[in-house]
C-alpha positions as CSV (number, residue, x, y, z in Angstrom):
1,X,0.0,0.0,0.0
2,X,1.6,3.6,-0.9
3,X,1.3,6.5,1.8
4,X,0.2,9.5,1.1
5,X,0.6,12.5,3.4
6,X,-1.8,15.5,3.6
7,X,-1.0,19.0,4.2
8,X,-1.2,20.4,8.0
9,X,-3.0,23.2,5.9
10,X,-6.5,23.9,6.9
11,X,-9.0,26.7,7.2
12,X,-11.0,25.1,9.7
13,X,-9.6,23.4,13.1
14,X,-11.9,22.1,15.5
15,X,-12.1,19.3,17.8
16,X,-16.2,19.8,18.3
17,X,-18.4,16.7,16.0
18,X,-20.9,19.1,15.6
19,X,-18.8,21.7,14.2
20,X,-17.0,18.7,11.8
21,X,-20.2,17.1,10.8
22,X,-21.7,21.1,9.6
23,X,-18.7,21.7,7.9
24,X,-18.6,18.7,6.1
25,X,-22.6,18.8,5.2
26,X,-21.7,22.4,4.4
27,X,-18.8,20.8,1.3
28,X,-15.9,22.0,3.4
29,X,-14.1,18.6,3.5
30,X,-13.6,15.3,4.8
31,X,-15.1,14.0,8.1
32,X,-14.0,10.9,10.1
33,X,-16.3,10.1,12.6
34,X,-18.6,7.1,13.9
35,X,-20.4,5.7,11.3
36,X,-23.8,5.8,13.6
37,X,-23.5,9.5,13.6
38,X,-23.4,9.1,9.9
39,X,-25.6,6.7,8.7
40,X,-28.4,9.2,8.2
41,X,-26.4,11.8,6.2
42,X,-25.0,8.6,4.0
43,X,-28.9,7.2,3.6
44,X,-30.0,10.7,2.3
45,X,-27.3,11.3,-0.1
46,X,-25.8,14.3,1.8
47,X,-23.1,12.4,2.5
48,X,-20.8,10.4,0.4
49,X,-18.3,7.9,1.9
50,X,-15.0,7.4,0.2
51,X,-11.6,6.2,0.6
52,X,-13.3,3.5,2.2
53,X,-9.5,1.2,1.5
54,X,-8.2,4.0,4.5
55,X,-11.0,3.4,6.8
56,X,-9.9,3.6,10.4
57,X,-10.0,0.3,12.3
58,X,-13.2,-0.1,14.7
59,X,-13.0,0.9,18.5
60,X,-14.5,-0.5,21.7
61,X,-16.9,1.8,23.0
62,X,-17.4,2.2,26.8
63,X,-20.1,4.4,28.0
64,X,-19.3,5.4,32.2
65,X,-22.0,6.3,34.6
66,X,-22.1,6.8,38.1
67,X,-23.9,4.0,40.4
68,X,-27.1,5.6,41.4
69,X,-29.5,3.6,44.0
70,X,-32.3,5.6,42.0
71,X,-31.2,5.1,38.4
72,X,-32.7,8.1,36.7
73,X,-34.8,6.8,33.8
74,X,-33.4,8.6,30.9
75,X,-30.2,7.3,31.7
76,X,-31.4,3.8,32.1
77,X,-33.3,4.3,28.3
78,X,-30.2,4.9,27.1
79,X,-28.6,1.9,28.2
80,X,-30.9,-0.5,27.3
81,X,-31.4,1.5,23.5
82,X,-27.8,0.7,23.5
83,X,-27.7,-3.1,24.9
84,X,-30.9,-3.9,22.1
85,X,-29.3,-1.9,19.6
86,X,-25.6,-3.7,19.6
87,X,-26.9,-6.5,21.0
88,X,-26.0,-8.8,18.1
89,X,-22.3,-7.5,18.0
90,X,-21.9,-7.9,21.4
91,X,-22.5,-11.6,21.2
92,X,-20.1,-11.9,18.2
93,X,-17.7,-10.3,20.3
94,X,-18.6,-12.7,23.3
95,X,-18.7,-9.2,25.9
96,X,-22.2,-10.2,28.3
97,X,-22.4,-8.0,31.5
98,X,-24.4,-9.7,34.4
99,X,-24.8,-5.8,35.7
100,X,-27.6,-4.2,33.3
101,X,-31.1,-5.8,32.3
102,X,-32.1,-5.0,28.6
């Protein structure tokens, strides 16, 4: 595979997804983030993926919360949304926690 390097050049500097993801629906550039912050961008056409050969390898993702004897219910949504929603991946992956109910 050939490198290629790219300039440190660049009108826009951010570290704020937000700010990347507008710039990028906005034709500024490239954006590399999570594919499920994507996906609806890409489904509606305003988004085009390419140079998918330089993709960047997969990361775990850990979400943190504190223990809470009165587990707010938003919170707890979100967990489960997340446990039903990667559920299949997290049997490939063989991770089961004991610690949440979906």
């Amino acid at each position: 595979m050939q490198r290629h390097r790219w300039p440190l050049i660049a009108s826009l500097m951010t570290n704020d997804g937000n700010a990347l993801r507008s710039a990028a629906l906005s034709g500024a550039g490239f954006v590399l983030q999570p594919e499920v912050l994507l996906e609806d961008y890409i489904s509606e056409g305003r988004l085009v993926r390419v140079l998918d050969a330089f993709l960047a390898p997969a990361r775990q993702v850990n979400p943190l919360y504190l223990p809470d004897p009165r587990p707010r219910r938003k919170l707890m949504s979100l967990v489960n949304w997340i446990l039903h929603r990667y559920a299949d991946e997290r049997e490939a992956t063989g991770f089961a926690s004991a610690h949440y109910q979906v």
